[in-house]
Phi, psi and omega in degrees: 000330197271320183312299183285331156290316167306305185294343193274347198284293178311311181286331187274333164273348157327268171314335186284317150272345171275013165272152160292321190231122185318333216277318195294303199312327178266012168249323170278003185258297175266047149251340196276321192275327228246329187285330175294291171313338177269328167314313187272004161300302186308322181246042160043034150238078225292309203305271173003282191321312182286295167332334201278309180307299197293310170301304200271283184317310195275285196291311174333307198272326176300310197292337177283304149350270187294340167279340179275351191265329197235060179210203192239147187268323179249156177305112143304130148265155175238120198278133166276149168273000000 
């Protein structure tokens, strides 16, 4: 089980830089945090976990959320000539 949350922990940070549009990359983070929090459950560690859930999933992903609605939401590529 600890194998396969490490790997899925590795592909959500993948994607998570390679989205294009900010709204997904902060939807892959805090799936990325939540996995992080089961994880550290998992190695008997609860307090830690409930830190993780609440900080990293919860106020992290608000702070983004509302900082991406008042930016610009997707990357400009700047096309070369």
């Amino acid at each position: 089980m600890t194998e396969t949350i490490l790997i899925l922990l590795i592909i959500l940070g993948i994607l998570s830089l390679e989205f294009k549009d900010l709204l997904n990359a902060v939807i892959c983070l805090a799936i990325f945090s939540l996995l992080c929090s089961l994880l550290f459950y998992y190695l008997h560690a609860p307090d830690v976990a409930i830190a993780e859930a609440a900080v990293g999933a919860g106020v992290a992903t608000v702070i983004f959320v509302l900082t991406i609605n008042k930016t610009r939401r997707k990357e400009e590529v700047e096309e070369e000539e």
